[in-house]
C-alpha positions in Angstrom: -30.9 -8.3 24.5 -30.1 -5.6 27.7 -26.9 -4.7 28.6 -25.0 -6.7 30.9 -22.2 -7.7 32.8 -21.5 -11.6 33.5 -18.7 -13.9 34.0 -16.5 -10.7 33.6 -17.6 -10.1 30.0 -20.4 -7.4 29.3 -23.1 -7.9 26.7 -23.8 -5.5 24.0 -26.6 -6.3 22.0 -25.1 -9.3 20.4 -21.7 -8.1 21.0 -19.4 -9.6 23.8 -16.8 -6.9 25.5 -13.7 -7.6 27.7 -14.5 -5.5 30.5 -11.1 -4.7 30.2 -11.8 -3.2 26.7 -14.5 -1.2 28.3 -11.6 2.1 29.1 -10.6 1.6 25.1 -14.5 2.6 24.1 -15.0 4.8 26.6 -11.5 6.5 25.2 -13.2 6.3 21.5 -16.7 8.2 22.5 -14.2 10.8 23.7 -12.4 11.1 20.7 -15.6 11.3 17.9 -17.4 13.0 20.5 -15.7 16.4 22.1 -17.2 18.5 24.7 -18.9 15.7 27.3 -17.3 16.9 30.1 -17.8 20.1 29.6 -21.2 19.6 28.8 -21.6 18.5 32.7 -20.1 21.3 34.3 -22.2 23.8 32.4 -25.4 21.2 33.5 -24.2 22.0 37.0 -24.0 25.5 37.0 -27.3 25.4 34.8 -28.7 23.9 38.3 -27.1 26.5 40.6 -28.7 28.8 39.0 -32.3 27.7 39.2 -32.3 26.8 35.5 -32.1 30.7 34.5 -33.8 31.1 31.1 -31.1 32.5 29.3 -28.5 29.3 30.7 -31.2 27.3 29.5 -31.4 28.1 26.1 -27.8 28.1 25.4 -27.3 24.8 27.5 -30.4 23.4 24.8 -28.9 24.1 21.6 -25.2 23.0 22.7 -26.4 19.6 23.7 -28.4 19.4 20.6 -25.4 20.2 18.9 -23.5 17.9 20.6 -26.0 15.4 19.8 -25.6 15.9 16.0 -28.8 17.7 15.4 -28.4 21.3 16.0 -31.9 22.2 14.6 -33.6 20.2 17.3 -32.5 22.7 19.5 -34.0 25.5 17.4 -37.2 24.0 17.2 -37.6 23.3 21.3 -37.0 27.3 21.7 -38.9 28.7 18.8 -42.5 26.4 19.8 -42.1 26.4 23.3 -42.2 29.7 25.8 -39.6 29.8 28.2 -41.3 30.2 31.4 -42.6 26.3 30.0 -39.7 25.2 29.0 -38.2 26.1 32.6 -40.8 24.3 34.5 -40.6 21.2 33.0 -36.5 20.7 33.3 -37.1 22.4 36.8 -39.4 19.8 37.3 -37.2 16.9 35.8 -34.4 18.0 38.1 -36.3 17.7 41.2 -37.1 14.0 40.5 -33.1 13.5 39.1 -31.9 15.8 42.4 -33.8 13.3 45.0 -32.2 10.1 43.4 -34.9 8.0 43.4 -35.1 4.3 41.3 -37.3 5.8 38.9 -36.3 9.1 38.4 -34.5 9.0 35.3 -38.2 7.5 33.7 -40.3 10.3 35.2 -37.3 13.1 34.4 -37.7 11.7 30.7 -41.5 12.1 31.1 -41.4 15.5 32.0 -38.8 16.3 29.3 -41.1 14.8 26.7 -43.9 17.2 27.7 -42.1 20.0 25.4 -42.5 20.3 21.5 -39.6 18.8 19.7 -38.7 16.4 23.1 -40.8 14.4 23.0 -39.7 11.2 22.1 -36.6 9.7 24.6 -33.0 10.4 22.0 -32.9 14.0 22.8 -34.8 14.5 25.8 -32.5 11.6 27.6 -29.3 13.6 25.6 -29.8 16.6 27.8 -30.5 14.4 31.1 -27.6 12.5 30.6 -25.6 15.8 30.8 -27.8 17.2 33.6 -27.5 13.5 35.5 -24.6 11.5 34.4 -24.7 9.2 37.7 -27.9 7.7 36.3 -29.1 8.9 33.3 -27.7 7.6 29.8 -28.8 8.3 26.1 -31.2 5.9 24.9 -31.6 6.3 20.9 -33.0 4.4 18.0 -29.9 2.9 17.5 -29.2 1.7 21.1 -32.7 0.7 21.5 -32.8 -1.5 18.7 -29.4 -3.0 18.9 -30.2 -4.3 23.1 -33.7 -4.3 23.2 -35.4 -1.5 24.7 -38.7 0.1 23.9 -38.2 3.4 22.5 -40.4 4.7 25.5 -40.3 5.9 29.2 -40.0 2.6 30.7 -37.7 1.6 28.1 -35.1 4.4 29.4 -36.1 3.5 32.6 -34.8 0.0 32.1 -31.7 1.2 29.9 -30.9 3.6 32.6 -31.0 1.1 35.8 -28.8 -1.3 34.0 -26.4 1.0 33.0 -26.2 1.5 36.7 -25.5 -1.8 37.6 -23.1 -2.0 34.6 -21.0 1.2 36.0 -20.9 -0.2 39.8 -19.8 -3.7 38.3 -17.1 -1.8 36.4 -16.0 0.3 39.6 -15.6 -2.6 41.7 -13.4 -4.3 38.7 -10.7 -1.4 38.4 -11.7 -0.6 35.0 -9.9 2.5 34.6 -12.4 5.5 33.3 -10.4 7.5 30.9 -13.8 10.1 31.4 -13.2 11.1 34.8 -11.0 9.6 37.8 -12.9 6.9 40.0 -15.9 5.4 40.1 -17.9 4.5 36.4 -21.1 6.6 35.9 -24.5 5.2 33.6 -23.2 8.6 31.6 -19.9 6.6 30.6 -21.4 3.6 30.6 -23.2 4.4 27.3 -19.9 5.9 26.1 -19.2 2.4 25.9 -22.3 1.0 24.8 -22.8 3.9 21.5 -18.9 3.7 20.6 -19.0 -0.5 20.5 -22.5 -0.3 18.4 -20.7 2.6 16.0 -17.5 0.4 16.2 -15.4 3.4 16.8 -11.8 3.1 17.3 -9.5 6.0 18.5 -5.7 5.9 18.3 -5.4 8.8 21.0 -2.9 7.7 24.1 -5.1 6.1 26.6 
């Protein structure tokens, strides 16, 4: 079952959230998982400098890192050259840069050209850092828990519902303890991965 939201409740798998409750998980992803925002700022300047080689590598093995699996990182760098490994996250960018429906599909397409990204958890990890308006994580766990193919057009589908999940949760006043505003598809699977984990946090919200 696909995330989402009706009769102001949202749909997790075969778990039922308050949207309410939705600023509580949010708050406990933050908690178990440090470093997202920073994550985003050093994706941006990664981008405003023409995804320079050595930015690249470093932004690589932090998000790996930050994904749990600091080796996967290791293993991008050390079977793909760099001059490759720059094209294809140049290239990923310029379909997550234009905005369009699909992007987030053919950014995690391009991703999954290199050695050691090819499959959608850690590709759609460093996306969801370089793209947190529409891109997500999709992983085994969240794939099996709502549904989606562990594939391109299963992100694809992950990511355009987290979408509509964020806007529904903007228009509601759901506070976002991530950033002030609007809900991205970024925190929206904050949500999703810290309900599936069953994370609590007892951090002031």
């Amino acid at each position: 079952m696909a995330i989402e939201i009706e009769e102001g409740q949202l749909t997790i798998g075969s778990t039922i959230v308050a949207l309410a409750d939705a600023t509580a998980r949010a708050q406990a992803h933050l908690c178990r998982v440090p470093n997202s925002r920073e994550l985003e700022l050093v994706a941006t300047d990664l981008a405003d400098n023409a995804f320079d080689s050595g930015l690249l590598r470093t932004f690589i093995r932090r998000v790996c890192r930050w994904g749990g699996y600091a080796g996967v990182g290791g293993r991008v760098l050390k079977h793909n050259e760099p001059a490759v490994i720059r094209e294809r996250f140049d290239a990923a960018w310029e379909y997550l840069r234009v905005g369009d429906p699909g992007a987030p599909q053919q950014a995690l397409r391009e991703l999954n050209r290199l050695y050691g990204l090819g499959t959608p958890s850690f590709a759609s990890k460093h996306l969801r850092f370089m793209a947190p308006a529409c891109c997500p994580v999709l992983d085994k766990l969240v794939a099996r828990t709502c549904g989606y193919s562990l594939t391109a057009a299963g992100y694809g589908a992950y990511a355009a519902d987290a979408q509509i999940v964020a806007a529904a949760l903007s228009v509601e006043g759901i506070r976002n303890p991530v950033r002030d505003g609007r809900w991205l598809a970024a925190d929206v699977d904050m949500v999703v991965f810290s309900t599936i984990q069953g994370w609590d946090c007892t951090a002031q919200q």
